[in-house]
N, C-alpha and C positions, 0 to 999 in steps of 0.2 A: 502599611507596607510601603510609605514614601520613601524614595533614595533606595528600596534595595533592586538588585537584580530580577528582573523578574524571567531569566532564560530559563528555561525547563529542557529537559531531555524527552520527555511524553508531551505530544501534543494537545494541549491546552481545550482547543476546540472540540477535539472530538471526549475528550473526560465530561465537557460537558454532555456534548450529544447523548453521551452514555446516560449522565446521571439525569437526563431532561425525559427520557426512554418511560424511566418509570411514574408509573402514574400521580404516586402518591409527593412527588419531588415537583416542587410549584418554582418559584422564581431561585437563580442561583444566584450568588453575590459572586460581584469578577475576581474575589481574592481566591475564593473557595478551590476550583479547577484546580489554582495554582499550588497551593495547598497538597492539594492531593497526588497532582505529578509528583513533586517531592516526598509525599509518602512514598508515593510507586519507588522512584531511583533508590531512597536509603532502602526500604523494604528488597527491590532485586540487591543490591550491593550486597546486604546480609545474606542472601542468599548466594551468590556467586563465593563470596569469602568464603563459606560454613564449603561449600562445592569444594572452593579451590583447595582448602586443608584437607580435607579427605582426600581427592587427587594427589598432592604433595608426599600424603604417608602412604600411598599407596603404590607411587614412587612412578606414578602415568604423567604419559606428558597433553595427554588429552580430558576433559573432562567429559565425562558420560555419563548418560543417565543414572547408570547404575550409584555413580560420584553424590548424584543430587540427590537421591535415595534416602543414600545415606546420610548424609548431611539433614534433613529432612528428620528420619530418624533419632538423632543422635543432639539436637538440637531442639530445646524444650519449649521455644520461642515457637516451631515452626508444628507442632504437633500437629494442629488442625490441617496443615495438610498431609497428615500419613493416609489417609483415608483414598488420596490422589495417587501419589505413589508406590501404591501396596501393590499393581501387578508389573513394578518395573522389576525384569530378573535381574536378582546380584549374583554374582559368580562367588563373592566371598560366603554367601548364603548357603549356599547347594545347588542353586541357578545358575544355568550355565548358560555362555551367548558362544552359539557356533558360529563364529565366523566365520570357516572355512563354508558353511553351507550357504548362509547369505551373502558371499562373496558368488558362491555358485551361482545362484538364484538370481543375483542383480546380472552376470554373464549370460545366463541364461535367457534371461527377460531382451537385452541387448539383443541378442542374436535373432531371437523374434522375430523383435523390430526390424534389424536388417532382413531377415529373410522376407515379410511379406515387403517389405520396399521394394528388394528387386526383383519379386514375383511379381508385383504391380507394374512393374516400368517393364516386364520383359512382355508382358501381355499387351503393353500399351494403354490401360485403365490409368496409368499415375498422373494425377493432374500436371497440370504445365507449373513449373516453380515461380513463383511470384517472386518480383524484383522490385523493389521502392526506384523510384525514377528519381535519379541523383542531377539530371537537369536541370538545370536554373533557367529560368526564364531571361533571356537578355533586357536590355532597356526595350530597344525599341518594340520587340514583342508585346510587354508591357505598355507602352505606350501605344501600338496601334487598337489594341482591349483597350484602351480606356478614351483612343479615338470612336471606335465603335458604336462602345456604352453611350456616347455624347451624342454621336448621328442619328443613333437610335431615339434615345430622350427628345433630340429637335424633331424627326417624323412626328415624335406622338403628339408634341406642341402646336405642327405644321396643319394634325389632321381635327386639331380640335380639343384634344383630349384634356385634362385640367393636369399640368406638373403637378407631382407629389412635394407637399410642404408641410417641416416640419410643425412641430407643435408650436416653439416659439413664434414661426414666420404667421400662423392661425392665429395666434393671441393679441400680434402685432396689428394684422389687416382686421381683427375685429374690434382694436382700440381704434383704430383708424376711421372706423365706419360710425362709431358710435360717438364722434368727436364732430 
């Protein structure tokens, strides 16, 4: 796979994770993952086209389940998953999708929600709305934190205590000792 692209549309990483999951999957080779994204992308494309033709002759300007269905169905490639799409309703079927009712029903759910909001706010129960602090700290704010940090660092120096040092500065002072 020297000189080719190796950009994937599916995250690389996580197909691993996936495939590292099961037990019986020991070490992966780095082409492998990549490999497989690119199944994934031509595998959904076939699947969006086979969608989007059904859409087309059915003259929607949306595609919908019912779209992928069929598609699914009608597509000999894709059989093994009818098994998946068998309780999508097709309208072209004898299945019918009421809109007008789930359009109710999501209105309704809405309303809900507003009514207990302002049942809670008129009760005074509604918590206080939380606001991210769009504040930035100035310089010198900044700067007097980290005058602070430094004063504080010198007391604990003042009173005895040992500075904190990293791991280099330890390897340093104990080539030093042993020299």
């Amino acid at each position: 796979m020297k000189g080719k692209n190796k950009q994937t549309k599916f995250p690389v990483a996580r197909i691993k994770k996936i495939m590292q999951k099961d037990d019986e999957v020991g070490k992966v080779a780095q082409a492998t993952p990549i490999v497989i994204s690119k199944a994934l992308e031509l595998f959904l494309g076939l699947i969006v086209e086979e969608a989007h033709k059904v859409t087309a002759e059915r003259g929607s300007k949306k595609v919908e389940a019912y779209h992928l269905k069929h598609a699914v169905e009608t597509t000999e490639m894709l059989d093994f998953l009818k098994e998946i799409v068998q309780a999508v309703p097709d309208p072209s079927a004898g299945g019918t999708i009421d809109l007008e009712a789930e359009a109710a029903e999501k209105k309704r759910r809405g309303k809900a929600r507003r009514d207990r909001k302002e049942a809670a706010a008129a009760d005074g129960d509604a918590p206080p709305k939380r606001r991210r602090s769009t504040k930035k700290k100035s310089q010198e704010e900044v700067k007097s934190e980290v005058e602070e940090e430094m004063d504080q660092d010198q007391d604990n120096d003042d009173k005895g205590s040992p500075a904190p040092t990293s791991a280099h500065q330890q390897q340093d002072d104990d080539y030093d000792e042993s020299s």
